[in-house]
N, C-alpha and C positions, 0 to 999 in steps of 0.2 A: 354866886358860885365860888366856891373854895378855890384856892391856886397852889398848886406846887412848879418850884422850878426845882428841876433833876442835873446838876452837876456833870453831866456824861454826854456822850454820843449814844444817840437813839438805836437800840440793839434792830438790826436786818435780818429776816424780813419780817416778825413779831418780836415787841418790847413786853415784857411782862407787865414792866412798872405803868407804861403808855396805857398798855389794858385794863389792868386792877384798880386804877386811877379813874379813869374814863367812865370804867365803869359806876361809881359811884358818884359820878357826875360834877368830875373836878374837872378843871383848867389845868391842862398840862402843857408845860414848857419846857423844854428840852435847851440846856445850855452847856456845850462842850466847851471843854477847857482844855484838852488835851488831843493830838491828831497820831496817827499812827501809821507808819509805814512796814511791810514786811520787809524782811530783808533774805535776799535771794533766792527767791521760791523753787528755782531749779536747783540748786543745791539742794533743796529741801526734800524737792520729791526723788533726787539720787538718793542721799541718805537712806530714806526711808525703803526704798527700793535692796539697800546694799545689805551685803551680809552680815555688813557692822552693825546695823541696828536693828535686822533679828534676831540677833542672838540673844536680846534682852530679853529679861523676863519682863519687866511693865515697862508703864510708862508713867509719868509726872506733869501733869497739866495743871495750873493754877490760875491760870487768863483765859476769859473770853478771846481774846485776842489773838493770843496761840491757839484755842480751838480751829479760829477762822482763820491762821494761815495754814496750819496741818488740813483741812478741811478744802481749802482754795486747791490742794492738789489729789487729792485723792480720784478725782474722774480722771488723771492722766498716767495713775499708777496700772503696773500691770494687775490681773487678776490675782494672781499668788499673791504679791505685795499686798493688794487691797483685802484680801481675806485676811492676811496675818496681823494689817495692821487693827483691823472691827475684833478680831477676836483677841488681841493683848490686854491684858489688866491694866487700866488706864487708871490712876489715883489723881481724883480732882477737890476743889477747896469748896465750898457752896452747893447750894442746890440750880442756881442756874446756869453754872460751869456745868456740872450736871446731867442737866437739862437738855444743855447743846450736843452733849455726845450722845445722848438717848435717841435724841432726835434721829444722829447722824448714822444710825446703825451701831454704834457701839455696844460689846454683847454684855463687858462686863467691867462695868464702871464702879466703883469704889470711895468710899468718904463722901462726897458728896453734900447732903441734907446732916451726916456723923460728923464730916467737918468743917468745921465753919471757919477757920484758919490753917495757917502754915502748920504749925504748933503743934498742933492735934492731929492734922492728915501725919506726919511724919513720923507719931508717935505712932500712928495705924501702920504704917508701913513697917516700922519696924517690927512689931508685934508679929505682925502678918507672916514677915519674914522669917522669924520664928517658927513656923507651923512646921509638924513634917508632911503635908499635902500641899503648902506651897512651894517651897526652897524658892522666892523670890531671892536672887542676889543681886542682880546685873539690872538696873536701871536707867532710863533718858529723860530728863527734864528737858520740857522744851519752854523755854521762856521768854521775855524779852530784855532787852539789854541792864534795862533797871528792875532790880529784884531784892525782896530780901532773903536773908544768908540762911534764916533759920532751918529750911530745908536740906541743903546742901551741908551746913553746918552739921545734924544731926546725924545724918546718915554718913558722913564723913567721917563720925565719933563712934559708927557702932560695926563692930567686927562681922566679916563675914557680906558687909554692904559696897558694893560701889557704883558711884554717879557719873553719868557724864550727861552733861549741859548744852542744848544746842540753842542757841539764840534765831529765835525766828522774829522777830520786831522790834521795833525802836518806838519811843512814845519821845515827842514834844509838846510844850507849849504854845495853844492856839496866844499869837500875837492879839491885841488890844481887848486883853479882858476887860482892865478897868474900866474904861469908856464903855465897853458893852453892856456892865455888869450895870455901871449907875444908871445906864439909860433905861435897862431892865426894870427895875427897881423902881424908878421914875415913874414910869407907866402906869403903876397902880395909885390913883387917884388919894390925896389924903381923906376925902370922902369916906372914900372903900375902908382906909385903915383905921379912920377914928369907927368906923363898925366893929371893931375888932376883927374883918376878915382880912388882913396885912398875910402876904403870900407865904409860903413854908418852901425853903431852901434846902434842898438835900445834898451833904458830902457823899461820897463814896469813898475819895481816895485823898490822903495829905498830899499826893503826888501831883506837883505843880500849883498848887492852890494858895502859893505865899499873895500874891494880888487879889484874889480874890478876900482873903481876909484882910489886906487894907481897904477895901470897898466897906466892906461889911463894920470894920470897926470905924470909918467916919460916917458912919449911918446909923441915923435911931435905931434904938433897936425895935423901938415900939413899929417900924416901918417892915419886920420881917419876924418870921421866926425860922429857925435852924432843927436841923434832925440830921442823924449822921448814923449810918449805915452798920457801925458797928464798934467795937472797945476800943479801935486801933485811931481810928477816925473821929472817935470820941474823946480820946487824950489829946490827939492835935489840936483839935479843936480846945479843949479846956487848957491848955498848953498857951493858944493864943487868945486869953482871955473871949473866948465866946462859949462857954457853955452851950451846950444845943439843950432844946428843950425836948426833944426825943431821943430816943436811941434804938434802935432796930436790936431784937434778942439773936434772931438769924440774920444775913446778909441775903433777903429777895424782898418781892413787894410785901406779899403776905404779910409778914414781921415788919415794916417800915410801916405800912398804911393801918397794923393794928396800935405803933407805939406812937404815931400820930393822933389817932383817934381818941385813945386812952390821955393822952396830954392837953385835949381839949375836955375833957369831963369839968 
């Protein structure tokens, strides 16, 4: 039976990557490397509640994570609140960012599956903003404490735009990866790997992952392969001498378990 180990914390209460996986009758293992805290959820759901952040025209999501603390309050907003918030143009990165707000009620989600990075959603935004049937000007990024700038940067650069930033979580590192990683790793019998079925490692994020590539670079490599979620993840990685031998064209299972498959032909 094939193996992947997924880099993350197992998405609640369906994993895509868990499903798409399974279904094809792999061995999934789920290895987080990073834990997450919201940070003040009552302030969060005043905010949202205040005049100050209806008055936005959208909104800016780029994490699962910020979906699920914005999400953690919405059964304690008022009804007004909760209507205003499903019905705001909400611009998100990926399709499973996506995914989560469709799920949630959300009427009118934006980029999506169109963007697969910061980069691109921001260049939709701007354009957008552009329109005379939009006049988006007034925007809120909800994010977590570590982010990059490219968003905030752009819209910071374009006339007639402006951001405000509200931090809803904090990401760390889960303590003793290394030790957890080689014992991982260990597990699969040299048996198994001289079959050439040696398990498949999926990145998601360079974020926190500096242990995890010393694991990986004192280990054969013939004992793993690597695949990596997308361009960004794909330079770290060749940055610290591990080329992956896959690379996801989109950022969901879909794209990851076709540029696996394709890498075994």
């Amino acid at each position: 039976m094939p193996k992947v180990i997924l880099l993350k914390n197992k998405t609640s209460p369906i994993d895509s990557y868990d499903v798409q996986f399974t279904c094809l009758n792999w061995h999934v293992e789920f290895f987080p490397v990073l834990e997450h805290e919201r940070i003040d959820p009552k302030g969060l759901r005043n905010y949202i509640e205040s005049e100050e952040f209806q008055v936005n025209d959208a909104t800016i999501v780029t994490s699962q994570r910020a979906v699920e603390a914005i999400n953690s309050q919405v059964p304690y907003l008022s009804d007004r609140a909760k209507r205003l918030l499903l019905a705001k143009p909400v611009y998100t990165v990926g399709p499973a960012t996506a995914k989560m707000f469709s799920e949630s009620g959300y009427s009118d989600i934006r980029g999506g599956i169109q963007a697969g990075n910061g980069d691109v959603l921001a260049d939709l935004i701007i354009s957008q903003s552009n329109l005379d049937t939009e006049r988006i000007s007034r925007l809120v990024f909800f994010t977590g404490v570590t982010r990059r700038d490219i968003i905030p940067l752009k819209i910071s650069q374009t006339p007639g735009l402006s951001l405000t930033e509200k931090v809803v979580y904090k990401t760390k590192a889960i303590s003793n990866i290394k030790p957890r990683l080689q014992e991982t790793i260990s597990a699969y019998s040299s048996a198994t790997v001289q079959k050439g079925d040696s398990p498949w490692i999926v990145f998601f994020s360079p974020a926190s992952a500096e242990d995890v590539v010393q694991v990986l670079l004192s280990t054969s490599r013939s004992r793993f392969r690597l695949a990596a979620i997308g361009p960004t993840t794909e330079a770290f990685l060749k940055e610290n001498n591990l080329p992956p031998d896959a690379v996801a064209e989109r950022p969901d299972a879909e794209h990851l378990i076709r540029a696996i498959l394709k890498s075994q032909k």
